[in-house]
N, C-alpha and C positions, 0 to 999 in steps of 0.2 A: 294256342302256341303255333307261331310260322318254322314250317320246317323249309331250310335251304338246303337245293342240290345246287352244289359246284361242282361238282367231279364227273362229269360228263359233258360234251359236245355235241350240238348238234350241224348234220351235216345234208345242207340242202340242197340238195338239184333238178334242175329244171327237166322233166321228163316230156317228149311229145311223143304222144301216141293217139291213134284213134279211140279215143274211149267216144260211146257212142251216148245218149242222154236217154231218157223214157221214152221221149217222144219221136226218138231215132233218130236225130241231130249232135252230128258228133261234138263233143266237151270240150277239144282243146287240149292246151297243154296245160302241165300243173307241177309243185315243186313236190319232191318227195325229200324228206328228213331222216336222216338215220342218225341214231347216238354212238358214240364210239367215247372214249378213253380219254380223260386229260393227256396231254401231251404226245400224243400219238399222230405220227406226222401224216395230217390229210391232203400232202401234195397227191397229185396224181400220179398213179405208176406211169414209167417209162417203157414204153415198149421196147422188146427184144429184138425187131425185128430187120431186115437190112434197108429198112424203110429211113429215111432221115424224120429226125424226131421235130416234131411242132407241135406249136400252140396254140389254140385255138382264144377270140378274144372274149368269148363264153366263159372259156375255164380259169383264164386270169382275173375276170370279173369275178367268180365265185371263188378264188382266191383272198383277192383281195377282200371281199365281203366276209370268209371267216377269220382273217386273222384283224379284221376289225371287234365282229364278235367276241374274240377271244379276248381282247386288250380292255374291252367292256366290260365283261365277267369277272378277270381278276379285277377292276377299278371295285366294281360292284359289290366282291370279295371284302374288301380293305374296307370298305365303306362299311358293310355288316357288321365286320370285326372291332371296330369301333364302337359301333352305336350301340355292341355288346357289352363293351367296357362300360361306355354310359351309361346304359339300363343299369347296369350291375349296382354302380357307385346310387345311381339315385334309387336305387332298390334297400341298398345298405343306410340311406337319409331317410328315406321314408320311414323304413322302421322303424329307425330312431325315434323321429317325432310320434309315431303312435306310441312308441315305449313313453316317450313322456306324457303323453294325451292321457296313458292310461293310467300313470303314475299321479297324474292331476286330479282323473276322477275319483281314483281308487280314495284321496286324500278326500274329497271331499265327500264322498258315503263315508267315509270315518266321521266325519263332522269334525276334523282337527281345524285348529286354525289356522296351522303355519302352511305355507304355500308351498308350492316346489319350486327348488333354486332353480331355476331354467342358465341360471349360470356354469351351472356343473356339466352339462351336456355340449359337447362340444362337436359342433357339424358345418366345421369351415365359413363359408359363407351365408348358407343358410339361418334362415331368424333361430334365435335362442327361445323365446314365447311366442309363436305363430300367430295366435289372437292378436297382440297386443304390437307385431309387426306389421299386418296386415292394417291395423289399424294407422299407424304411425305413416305407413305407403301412402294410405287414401290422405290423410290431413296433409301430407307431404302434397301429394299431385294434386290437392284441391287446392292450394295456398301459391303452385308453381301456375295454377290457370290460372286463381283470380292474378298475381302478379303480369303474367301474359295482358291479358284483359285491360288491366292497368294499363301498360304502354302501350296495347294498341290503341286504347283510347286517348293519350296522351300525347301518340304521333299523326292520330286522327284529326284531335284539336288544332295542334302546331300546324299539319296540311292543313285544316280546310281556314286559320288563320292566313298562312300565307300566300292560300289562293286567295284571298279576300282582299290581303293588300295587295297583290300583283295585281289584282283584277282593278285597281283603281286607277285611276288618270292621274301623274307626276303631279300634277297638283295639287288633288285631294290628300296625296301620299305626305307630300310634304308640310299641309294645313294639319294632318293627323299628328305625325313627330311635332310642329311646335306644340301644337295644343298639348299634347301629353308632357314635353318640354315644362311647358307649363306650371301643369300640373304638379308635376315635381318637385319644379321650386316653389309652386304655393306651400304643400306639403310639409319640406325642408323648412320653411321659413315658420311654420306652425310648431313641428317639435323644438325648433330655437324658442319659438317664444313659453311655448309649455317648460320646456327645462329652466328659463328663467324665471317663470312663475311657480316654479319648486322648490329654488334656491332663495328666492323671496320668503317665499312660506316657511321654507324652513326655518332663516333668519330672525323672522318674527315668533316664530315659534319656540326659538331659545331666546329670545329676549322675553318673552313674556314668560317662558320656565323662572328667568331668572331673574326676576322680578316678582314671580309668587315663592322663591324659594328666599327672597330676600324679608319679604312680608314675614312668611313662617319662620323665619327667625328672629324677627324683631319680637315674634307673638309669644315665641318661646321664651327670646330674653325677658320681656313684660312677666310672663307666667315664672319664672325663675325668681324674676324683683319680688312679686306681689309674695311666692311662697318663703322667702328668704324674710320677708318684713313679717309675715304671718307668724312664723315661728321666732320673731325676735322678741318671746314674749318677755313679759315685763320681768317675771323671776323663771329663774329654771323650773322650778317646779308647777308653774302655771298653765297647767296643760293640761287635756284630756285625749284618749283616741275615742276614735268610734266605730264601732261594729255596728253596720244596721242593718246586717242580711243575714241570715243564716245561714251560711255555707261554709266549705272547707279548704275556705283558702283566704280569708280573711282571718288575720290575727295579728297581736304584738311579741317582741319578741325582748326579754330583760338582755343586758349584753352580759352582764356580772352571773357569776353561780354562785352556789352557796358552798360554804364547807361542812365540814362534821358537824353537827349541832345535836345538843342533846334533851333541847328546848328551844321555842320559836314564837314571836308572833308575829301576824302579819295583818294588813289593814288596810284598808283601801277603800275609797269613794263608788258607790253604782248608782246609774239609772238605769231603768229597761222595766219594761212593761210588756215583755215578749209569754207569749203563753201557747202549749202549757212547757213550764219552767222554764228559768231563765238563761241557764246550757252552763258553764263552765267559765264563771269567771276566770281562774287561771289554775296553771297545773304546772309541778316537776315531776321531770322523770331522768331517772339514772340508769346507767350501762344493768341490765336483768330487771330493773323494777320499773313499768313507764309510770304505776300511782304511787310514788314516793309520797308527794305528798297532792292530794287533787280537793277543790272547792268544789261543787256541781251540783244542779236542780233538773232534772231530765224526767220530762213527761209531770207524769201528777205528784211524784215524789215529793218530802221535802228537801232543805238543801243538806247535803250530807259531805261530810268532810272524810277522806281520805287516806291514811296513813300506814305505809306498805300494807297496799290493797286490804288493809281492815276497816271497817265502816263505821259511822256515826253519827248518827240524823241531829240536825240543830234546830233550836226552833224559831228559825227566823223568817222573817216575810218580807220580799223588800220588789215583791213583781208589779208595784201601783204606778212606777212611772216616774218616781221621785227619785230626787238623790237621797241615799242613804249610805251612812256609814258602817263598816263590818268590822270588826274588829275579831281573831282568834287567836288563842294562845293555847299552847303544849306542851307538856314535860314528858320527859321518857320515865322519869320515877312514879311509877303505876300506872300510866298514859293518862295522865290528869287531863282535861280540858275546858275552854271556856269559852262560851260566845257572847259577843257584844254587839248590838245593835243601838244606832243614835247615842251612843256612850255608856248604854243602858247593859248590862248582864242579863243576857235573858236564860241561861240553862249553862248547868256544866255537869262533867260526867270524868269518868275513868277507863282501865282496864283498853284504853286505846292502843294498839300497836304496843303495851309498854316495855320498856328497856330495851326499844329498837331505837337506835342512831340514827338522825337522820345522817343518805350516805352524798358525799361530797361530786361536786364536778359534773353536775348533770343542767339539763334546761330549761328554764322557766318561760314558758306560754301563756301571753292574755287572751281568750277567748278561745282558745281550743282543749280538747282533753287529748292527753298523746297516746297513742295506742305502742309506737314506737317512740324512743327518745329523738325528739324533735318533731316528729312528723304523724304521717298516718291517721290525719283527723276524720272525726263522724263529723257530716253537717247535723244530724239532729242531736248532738249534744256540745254544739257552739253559743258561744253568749252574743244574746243578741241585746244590744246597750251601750251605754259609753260609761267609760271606765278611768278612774281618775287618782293621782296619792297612792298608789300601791306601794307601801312602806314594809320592811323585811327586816328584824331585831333577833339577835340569837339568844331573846333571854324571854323571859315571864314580864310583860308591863305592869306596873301598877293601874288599879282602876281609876285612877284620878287621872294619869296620864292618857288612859283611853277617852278619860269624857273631857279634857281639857282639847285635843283634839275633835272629838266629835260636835262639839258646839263655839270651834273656831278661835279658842281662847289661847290656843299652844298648838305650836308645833314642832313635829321631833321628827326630821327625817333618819330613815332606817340605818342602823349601822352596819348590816349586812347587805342590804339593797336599800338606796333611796333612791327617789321619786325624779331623776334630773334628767331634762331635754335628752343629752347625751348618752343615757345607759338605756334610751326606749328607744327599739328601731322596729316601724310600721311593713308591713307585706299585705301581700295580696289585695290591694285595694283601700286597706282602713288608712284612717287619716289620724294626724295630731293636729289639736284645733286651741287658739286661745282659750286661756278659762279660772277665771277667779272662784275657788271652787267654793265661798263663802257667801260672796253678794250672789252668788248662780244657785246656791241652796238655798238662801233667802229670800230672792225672787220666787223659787216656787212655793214657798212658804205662802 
């Protein structure tokens, strides 16, 4: 701690006297100092005496020499008293930031995550995070030299450029300007010709867009012709589609539903040679039931029919790759059933779903089984084959009408669903193809 005395003066004067030294060589003269009192008047007394009073220009010099000191000492004053205030304020900063220094560590021996707001401290001008001030300074003054750096280097180049030209003889000076002149206009005359050879390119490059977009449409209309004549078959009913992948998004879809029925047959043309089973020729499902009514071969099973989800294996085989004809029929009185193969009755049974309705306004799907009504197909219980005559009767057929159609001698299309171009709409990929479905069994005969 600096301790200040201001409250006293000192008061020096030059004393001559013999002082004598060690070596017995008198000293000289020397000043002596006495302290005396702030504001205590150190003129010199006036003598009393009937002597006229003077001055001597000794005593006006040490005059004026303390009331110079004295104008120093209060400056000197003012000046402490200051630097006292400052201490002070940076004394009240400081401990601020140790208050938060210590607020920071103390957070981080807690192992907490959350940081200290250094917002919440508020110390005028001073940094609010020290660290991260300090830090901010230096990138600041490193970014303010390399900037410096920059134009000195840049008014370095411009000098020793324009010493270069000054330094040259009016001739060279002005052989340099055309040449650069020049230069220019070669330049100028290059981007002219590049921008024309852009505007070229580009031009050719919509004429030949639009001249393959012209191609793609004639290819399209052709592909339009050829499937328009395709399907212009000979009779409506002369059609097949074809499923030949097993997946779940290939299928047909009937446009007609069926009503109440309280008996049904239905009949249809297959081939497929898909193994093992031959997945779901076709399936209804209604609003609460998706197997109203379901056909299906899945895995090693036989094919087994359907009817609100009650089961019924039939004993047919038709997975060798041939067309064959199916034919099945149901009554709700006992759940009667029959199955027909080649026209032939190969089994029938009972106690099917009986005195169940079939129920009205639901979806008829070729090649998928519906988990929901309409949708939500398995690929592995899709029919992999093509499929032909899917005919739909709200009654019992006679067997003779089943084997008059089975061996091409009659045909009855369905009075609830028949077989026509129109009521078959293809998705996901499957196709409807010509198909005489008699000379086409024949042939593989």
């Amino acid at each position: 701690m600096v301790t200040f005395f201001v409250g006293l003066l000192y008061i020096c004067a030059l004393v001559s006297g013999k002082v004598v030294r060690a070596n017995g060589q008198p000293k000289g003269s020397r000043f002596m100092c006495t302290a005396v009192p702030a504001g205590t008047d150190v003129s010199c007394p006036v003598e009393t005496t009937n002597r006229v009073q003077s001055t001597s220009p000794q005593e006006e010099e040490f005059r004026n020499t303390i009331i110079q000191l004295r104008e120093t000492i209060l400056q000197q004053k003012e000046t402490i008293v200051s630097q006292q205030g400052t201490i002070k304020e940076l004394n009240s900063k400081l401990s601020r930031c140790e208050a938060a220094a210590q607020d920071t560590r103390d957070a981080k021996s807690r192992g907490g995550s959350r940081r200290k707001d250094y917002s919440k401290i508020t110390m005028g001008d001073l940094p609010r995070d020290p660290t991260e001030t300090i830090d901010q300074l230096g990138k600041t003054m490193q970014s303010l030299k390399h900037r410096l750096e920059s134009l000195e280097q840049q008014r370095a180049n411009a000098s020793s450029m324009e010493a270069v030209t000054s330094a040259l003889p009016g001739d060279l000076r002005d052989l340099l300007k055309q040449r650069l002149g020049d230069l220019e206009g070669q330049l100028l005359r290059r981007v002219a010709e590049l921008e024309e050879e852009k505007s070229q390119l580009y031009n050719e490059t919509a004429a030949h867009r639009q001249r393959t977009e012209s191609t793609l449409s004639s290819l399209l209309d052709r592909i339009g012709e050829l499937e328009r004549s395709n399907n212009a078959f000979k009779s409506p009913e002369d059609f097949k589609i074809s499923l030949p992948l097993r997946t779940n998004y290939l299928y047909g879809r009937i446009k007609k539903s069926l009503p109440e029925m309280y008996a049904f047959t239905v009949c249809m043309w297959l081939k497929s040679s898909a193994s093992p089973g031959i997945g779901t020729p076709f399936s209804y499902g209604v609003r609460g039931q998706a197997n109203e009514i379901v056909l299906i071969e899945w895995g090693n099973n036989p094919i087994e029919l359907l009817i609100n989800d009650k089961v019924a294996q039939l004993p047919l085989s038709v997975s060798d790759g041939r067309w064959h004809h199916i034919c099945i029929t149901w009554t709700t009185r006992d759940g009667f059933w029959e199955a027909y193969q080649d026209g032939e009755r190969l089994g029938t049974g009972e106690n099917l779903a009986p005195w169940h309705p079939i129920k009205p306004g639901g979806v008829i799907i070729l090649g998928q089984e519906q988990d929901i009504v309409g949708g939500r197909f398995d690929a592995t219980q899709a029919f992999v084959g093509e499929l032909s005559h899917f005919n739909m009767w709200d009654r019992v057929l006679r067997p003779a009408d089943i084997a008059g159609m089975a061996n091409c001698s009659a045909y009855m299309p369905g009075n609830v669903v028949p077989w026509i171009d129109g009521n078959v709409e293809v998705l996901g990929g499957a196709a409807k193809v010509a198909l005489e479905i008699c000379e086409d069994r024949l042939f593989d005969s």
